[in-house]
C-alpha positions as CSV (number, residue, x, y, z in Angstrom):
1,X,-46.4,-32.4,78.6
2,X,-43.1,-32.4,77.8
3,X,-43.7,-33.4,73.9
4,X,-45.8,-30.9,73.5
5,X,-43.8,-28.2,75.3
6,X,-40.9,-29.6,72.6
7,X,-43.0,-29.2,69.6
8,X,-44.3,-25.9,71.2
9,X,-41.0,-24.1,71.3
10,X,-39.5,-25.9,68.1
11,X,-42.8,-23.8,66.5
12,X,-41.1,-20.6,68.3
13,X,-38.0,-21.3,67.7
14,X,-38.7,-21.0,63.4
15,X,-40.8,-17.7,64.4
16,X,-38.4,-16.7,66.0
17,X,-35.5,-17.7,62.9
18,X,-38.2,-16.0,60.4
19,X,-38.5,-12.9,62.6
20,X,-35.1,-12.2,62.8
21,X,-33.6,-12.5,60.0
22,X,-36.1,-10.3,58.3
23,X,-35.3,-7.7,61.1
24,X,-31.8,-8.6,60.1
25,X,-31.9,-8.1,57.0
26,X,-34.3,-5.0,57.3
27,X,-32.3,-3.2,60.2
28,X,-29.1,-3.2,57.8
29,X,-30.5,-2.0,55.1
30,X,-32.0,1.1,57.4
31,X,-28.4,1.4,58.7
32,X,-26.9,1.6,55.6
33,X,-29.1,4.1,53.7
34,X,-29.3,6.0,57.0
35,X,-25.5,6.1,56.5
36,X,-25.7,6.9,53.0
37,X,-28.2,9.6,53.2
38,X,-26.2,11.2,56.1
39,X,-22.9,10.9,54.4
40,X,-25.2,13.2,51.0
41,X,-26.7,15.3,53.7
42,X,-23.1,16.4,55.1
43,X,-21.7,16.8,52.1
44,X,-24.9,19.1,50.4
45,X,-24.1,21.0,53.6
46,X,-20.5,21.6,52.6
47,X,-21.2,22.6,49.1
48,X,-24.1,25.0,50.6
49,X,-21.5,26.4,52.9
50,X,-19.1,27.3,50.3
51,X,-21.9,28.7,47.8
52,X,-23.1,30.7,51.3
53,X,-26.8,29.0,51.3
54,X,-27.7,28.4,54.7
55,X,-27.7,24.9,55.8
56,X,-30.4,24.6,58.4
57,X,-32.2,21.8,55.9
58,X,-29.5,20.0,55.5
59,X,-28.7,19.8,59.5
60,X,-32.0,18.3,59.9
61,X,-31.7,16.4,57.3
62,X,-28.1,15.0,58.4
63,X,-29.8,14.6,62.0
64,X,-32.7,12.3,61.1
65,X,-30.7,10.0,58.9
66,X,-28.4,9.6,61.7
67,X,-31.6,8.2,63.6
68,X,-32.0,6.0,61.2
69,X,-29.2,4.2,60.9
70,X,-29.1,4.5,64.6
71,X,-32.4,3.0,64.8
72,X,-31.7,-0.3,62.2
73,X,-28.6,-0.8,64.0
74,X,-30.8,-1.6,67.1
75,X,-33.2,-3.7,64.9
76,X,-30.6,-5.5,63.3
77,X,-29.0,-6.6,66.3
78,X,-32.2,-7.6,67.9
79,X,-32.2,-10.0,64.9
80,X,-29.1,-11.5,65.5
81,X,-30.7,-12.1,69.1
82,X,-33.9,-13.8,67.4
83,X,-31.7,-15.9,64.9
84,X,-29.6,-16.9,68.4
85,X,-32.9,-18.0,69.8
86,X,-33.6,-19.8,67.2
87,X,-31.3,-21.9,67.5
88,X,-31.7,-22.4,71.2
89,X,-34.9,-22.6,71.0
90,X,-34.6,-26.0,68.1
91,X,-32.3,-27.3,70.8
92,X,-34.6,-27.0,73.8
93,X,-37.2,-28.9,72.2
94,X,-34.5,-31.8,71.3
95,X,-33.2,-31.9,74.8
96,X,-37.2,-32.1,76.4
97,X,-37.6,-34.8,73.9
98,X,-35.2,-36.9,75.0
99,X,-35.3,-36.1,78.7
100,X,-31.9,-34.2,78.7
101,X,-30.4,-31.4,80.0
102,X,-33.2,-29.5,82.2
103,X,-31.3,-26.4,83.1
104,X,-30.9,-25.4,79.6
105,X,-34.2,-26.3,78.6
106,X,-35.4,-24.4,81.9
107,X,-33.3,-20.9,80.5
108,X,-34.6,-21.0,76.5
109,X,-38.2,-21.2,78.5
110,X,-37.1,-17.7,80.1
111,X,-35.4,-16.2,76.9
112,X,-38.6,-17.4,75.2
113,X,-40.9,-15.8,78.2
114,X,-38.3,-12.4,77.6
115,X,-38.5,-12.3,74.3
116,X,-42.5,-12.5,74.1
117,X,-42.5,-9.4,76.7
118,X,-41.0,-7.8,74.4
119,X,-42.9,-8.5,71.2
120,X,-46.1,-7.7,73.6
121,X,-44.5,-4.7,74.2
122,X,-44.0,-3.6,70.7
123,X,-47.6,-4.8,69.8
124,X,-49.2,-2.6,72.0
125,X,-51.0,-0.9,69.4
126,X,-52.2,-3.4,66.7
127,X,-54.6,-5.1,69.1
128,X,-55.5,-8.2,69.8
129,X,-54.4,-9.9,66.6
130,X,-50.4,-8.2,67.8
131,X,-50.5,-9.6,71.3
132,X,-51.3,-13.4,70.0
133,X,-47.6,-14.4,69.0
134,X,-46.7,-13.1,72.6
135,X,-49.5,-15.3,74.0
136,X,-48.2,-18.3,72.5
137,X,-44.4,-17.6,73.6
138,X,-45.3,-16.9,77.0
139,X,-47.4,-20.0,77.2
140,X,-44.6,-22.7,75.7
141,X,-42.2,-20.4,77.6
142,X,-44.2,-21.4,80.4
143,X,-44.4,-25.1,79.8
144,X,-40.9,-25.4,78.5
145,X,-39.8,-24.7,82.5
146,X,-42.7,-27.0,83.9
147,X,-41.5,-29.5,81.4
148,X,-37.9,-29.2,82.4
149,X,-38.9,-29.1,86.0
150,X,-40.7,-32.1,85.9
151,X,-38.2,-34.4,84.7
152,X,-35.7,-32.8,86.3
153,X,-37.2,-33.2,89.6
154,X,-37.3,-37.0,89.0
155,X,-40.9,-37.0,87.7
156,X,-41.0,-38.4,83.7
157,X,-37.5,-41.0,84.0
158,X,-38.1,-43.1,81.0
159,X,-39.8,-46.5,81.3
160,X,-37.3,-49.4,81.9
161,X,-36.9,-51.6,78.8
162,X,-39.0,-55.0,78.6
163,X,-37.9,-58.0,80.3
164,X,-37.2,-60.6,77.4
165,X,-40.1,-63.1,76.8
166,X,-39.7,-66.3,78.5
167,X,-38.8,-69.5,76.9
């Protein structure tokens, strides 16, 4: 079980790498054109002020891209967290193959359980084609800590080498 649970949450591990740095890459960009568009919305405002054009637009306007940068902040940083996992991920399955380290193999199966709640969460709506990523992390999330547990507990110690033939 513990080969399979490695390959498992290798295989979520590079979803996990994929998914974040596009939501990297795409919550920066947000951030910065929300910043940009904010920083033309402010200063439209100031020209409109002086020329004694009302400005209710351009409040809105300033508001909303302030949302957005807001917003691809938050998604960007939730990439770093996915490229983090990544990584931890890769090394969990390493350390199930070769029987080491069962604590840390037990908590990338919880970040991996943690971060599928929150991939179901955000899939609400596109059905069930949405919620099967999060079935699959939850699952090797699930056998990652069985896994762990098992050798851990004593259960899946390596064979003993051969005894040398006789001569």
């Amino acid at each position: 079980m513990r080969i399979a649970a490695g390959v498992m949450i290798i295989l979520c591990g590079l979803w996990s790498g994929c998914l974040g740095a596009g939501m990297t890459v795409l919550g920066g960009a947000a951030s910065a054109v929300g910043s940009a568009v904010g920083d033309a919305a402010e200063e439209a405002k100031s020209d409109a002020a002086a020329a004694g054009i009302d400005t209710d637009g351009a409040d809105e306007a300033s508001e909303a891209a302030d949302d957005v940068a807001a917003a691809g902040a938050l998604v960007m940083v939730v990439g770093v967290f996915l490229i983090v996992l990544f990584g931890i991920d890769i090394a969990a399955g390493v350390v199930l193959f070769r029987q080491k380290a069962a604590g840390f193999a037990k908590v990338a199966g919880i970040l991996t359980i943690v971060v599928a709640l929150a991939l179901a969460y955000v899939s609400l709506g596109a059905g069930a084609a949405g919620l099967m990523t999060p079935l699959f992390f939850i699952v090797t999330g699930v056998l990652t800590i069985l896994a762990a547990k098992g050798y851990a507990d004593g259960g899946g110690e390596p064979a003993a080498p051969a005894a040398p033939p006789a001569t």
